[in-house]
C-alpha positions in Angstrom: 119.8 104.0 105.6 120.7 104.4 101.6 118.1 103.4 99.6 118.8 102.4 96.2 116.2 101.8 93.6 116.4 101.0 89.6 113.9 101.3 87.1 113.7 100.3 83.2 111.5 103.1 82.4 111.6 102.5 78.6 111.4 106.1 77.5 111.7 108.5 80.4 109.9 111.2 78.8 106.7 109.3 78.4 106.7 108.2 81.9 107.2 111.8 83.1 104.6 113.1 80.7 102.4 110.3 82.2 103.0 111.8 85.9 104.2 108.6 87.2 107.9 109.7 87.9 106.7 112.4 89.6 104.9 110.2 91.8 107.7 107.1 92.3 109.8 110.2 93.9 107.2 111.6 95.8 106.6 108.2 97.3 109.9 106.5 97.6 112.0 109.5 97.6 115.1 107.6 96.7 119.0 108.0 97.7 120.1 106.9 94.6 117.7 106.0 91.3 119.3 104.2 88.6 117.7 104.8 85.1 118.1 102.6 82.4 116.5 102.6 78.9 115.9 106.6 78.8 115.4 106.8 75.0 116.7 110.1 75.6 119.8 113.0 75.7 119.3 115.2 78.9 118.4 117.8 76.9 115.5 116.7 75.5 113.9 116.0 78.9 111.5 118.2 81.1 112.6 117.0 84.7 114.0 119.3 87.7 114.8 117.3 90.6 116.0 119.8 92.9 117.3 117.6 95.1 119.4 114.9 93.0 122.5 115.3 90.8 122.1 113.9 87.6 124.4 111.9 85.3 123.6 110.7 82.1 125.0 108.5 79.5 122.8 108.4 76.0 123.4 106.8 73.1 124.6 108.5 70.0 121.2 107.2 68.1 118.7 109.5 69.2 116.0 108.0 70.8 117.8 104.7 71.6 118.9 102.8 74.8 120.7 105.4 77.5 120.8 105.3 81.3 121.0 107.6 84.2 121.9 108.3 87.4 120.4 110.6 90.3 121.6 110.6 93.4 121.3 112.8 96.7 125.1 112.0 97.3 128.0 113.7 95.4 130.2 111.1 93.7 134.0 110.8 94.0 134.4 109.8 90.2 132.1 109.0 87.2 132.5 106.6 84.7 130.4 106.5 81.9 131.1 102.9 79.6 132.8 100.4 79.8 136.2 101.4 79.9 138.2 101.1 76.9 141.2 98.8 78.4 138.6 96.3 79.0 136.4 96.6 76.3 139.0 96.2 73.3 139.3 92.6 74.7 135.6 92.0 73.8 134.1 92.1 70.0 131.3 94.3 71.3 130.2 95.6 67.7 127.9 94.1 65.6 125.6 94.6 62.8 123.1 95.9 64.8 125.8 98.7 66.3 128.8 99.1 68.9 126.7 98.6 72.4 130.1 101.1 73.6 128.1 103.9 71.9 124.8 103.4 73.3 125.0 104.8 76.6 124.9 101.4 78.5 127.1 101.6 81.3 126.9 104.4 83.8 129.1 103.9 87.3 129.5 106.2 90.2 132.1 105.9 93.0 130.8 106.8 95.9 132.4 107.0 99.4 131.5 103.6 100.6 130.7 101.5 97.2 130.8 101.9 93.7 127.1 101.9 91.9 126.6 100.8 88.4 123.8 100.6 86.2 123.3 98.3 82.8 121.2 97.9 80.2 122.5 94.6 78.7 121.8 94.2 75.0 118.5 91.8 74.0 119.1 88.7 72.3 117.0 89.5 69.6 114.1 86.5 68.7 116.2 85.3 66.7 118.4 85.0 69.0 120.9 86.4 66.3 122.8 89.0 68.9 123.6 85.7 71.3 127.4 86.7 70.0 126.7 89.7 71.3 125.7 88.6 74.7 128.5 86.4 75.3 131.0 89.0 74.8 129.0 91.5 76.4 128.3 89.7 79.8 132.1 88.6 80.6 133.1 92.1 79.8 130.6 94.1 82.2 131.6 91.1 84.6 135.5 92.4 83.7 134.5 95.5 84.9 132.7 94.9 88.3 135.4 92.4 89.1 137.9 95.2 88.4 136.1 97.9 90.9 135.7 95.6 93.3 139.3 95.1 93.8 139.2 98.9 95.3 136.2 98.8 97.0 132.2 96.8 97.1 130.3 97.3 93.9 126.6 97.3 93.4 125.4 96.8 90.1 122.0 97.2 88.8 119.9 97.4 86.0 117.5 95.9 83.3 119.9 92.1 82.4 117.2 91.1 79.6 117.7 87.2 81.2 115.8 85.4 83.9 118.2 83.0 85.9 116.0 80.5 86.9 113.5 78.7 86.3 111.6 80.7 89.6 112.4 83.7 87.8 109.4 83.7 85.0 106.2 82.7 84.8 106.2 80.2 82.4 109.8 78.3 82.3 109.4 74.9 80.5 108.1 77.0 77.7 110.4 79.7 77.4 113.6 77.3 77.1 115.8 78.2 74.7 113.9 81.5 73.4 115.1 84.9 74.1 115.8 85.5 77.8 116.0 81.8 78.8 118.9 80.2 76.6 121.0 78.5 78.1 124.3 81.0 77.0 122.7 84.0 78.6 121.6 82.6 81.8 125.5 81.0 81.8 126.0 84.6 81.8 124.4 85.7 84.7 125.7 81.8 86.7 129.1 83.4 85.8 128.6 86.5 88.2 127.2 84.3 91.1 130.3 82.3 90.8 132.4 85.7 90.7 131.0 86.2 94.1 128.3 88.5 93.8 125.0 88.2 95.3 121.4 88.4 93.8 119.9 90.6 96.6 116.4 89.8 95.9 116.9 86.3 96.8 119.1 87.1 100.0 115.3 87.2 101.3 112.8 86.3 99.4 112.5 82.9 97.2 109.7 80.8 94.7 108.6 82.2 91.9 105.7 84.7 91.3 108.1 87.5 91.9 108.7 89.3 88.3 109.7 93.0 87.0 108.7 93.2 83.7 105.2 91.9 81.7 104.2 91.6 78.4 102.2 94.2 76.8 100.1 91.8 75.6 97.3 89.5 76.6 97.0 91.3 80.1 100.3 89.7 81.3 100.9 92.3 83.7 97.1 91.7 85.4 97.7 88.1 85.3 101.3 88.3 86.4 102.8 86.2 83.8 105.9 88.2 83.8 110.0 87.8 83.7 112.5 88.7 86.4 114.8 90.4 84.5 116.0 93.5 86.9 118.0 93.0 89.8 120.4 94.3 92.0 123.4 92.8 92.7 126.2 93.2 95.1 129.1 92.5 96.5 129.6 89.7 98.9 131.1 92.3 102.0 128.2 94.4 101.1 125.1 91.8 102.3 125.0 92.1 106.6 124.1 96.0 105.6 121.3 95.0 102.8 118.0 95.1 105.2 115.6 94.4 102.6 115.6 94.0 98.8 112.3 94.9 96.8 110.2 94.2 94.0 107.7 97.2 93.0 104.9 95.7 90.9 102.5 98.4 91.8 104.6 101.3 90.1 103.6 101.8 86.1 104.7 103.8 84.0 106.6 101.5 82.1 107.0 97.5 80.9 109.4 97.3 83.8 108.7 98.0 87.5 111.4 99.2 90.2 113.4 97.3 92.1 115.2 97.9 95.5 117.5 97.9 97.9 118.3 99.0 102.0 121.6 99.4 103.1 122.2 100.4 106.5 124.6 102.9 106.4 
């Protein structure tokens, strides 16, 4: 049994100051642990996890975006980014910055499946970087689809868009604002359509089910959250996915974990 978990810690050097990702890996002691949103070079982080390799891919702005990757498993290959023969056929630049420089994309190769994690650019409330997100989407797609032709891809990571309406708390008031327009949920239809699978819903449906809350107005306490982390997979990969979680209980950050089994 692999277990895979990922986790938008939004700045992982508050939430190991805090003690609480000490505790997530004393508890759930996971396979592989998908970072994204560090906020941080490796450098500049206090962390010795004796039992996990570490990859990292941070953004050249300090402080800003980055992921991670630590796994119990040696890698074949790493791939930090997008690569550049699919990217150049995207406009992923912008006046807010080139999301290829921000540590966004971070893929391993392992025996059995590739794993990738993403932090997918926000749509601003403005909704001024919905360019942004509609070049940025088809390409990370590009690039699944491409890996996939070698082997079973999961990808995971913090998609800053709810799919359905069963996937926040309050939909019919949320239409059309950052998170729920109607471009970056095409997004996310376009990689069900590619074939991949939404693991979470593989067993559990309804709403009430969300991984990120609101600082404000006790959203978390209330549960009027988004579900905007998943884990998604390829198609071949689903009789071995046992069970796929949600982990409201972890804190630490706006985001909780989320999960997978894979019978391996």
């Amino acid at each position: 049994m692999i277990k895979i978990f990922s986790w938008n810690v939004n700045g992982i050097r508050a939430v190991i100051k805090k003690g609480d990702f000490a505790r997530f890996i004393e508890k759930y002691d996971p396979d592989i642990l998908c970072i994204q949103e560090t906020k941080a070079n490796r450098e500049q982080v206090e962390i010795d996890l004796g039992d996990y390799d570490e990859y990292w891919s941070s953004a050249e702005k300090k402080g800003y975006s980055g992921t991670a990757i630590f796994t119990k498993h040696a890698p074949l290959t790493v791939i930090e980014g997008i690569p550049p023969e699919i990217a150049q056929k995207y406009e992923l630049s912008d006046t807010y910055g080139d999301t290829t420089k921000e540590g966004r994309v971070l893929t391993l190769e392992f025996e059995p499946f590739y794993v990738s994690t993403v932090y997918t650019p926000n749509a601003k409330d403005d909704l001024s970087r919905i360019p942004m997100r509609e070049a940025w989407d088809p390409a990370y797609l590009e690039f699944m689809k491409s890996l996939e032709k070698k082997k079973p891809v999961i990808y995971c990571g913090d998609f800053n868009v709810a799919h359905t309406e069963d996937d926040l708390a309050r939909p019919k008031e949320n239409v059309g604002n950052k998170g729920f327009t109607k471009e970056e949920r095409a997004g996310f239809d376009a990689m069900v359509q590619a074939g991949f699978v939404d693991t979470f819903r593989m067993f559990i449906k309804g709403n009430g089910h969300y991984t990120w809350w609101s600082h404000w107005g006790g959203a978390r306490e209330r549960n009027v959250g988004w579900r905007i982390d998943y884990i998604m997979a390829s198609p071949t990969l689903t009789p071995l996915i046992s069970r796929a979680q949600i982990h409201p209980q972890i804190l630490g950050s706006d985001h909780c974990p989320v999960s997978v089994d894979i019978a391996l």
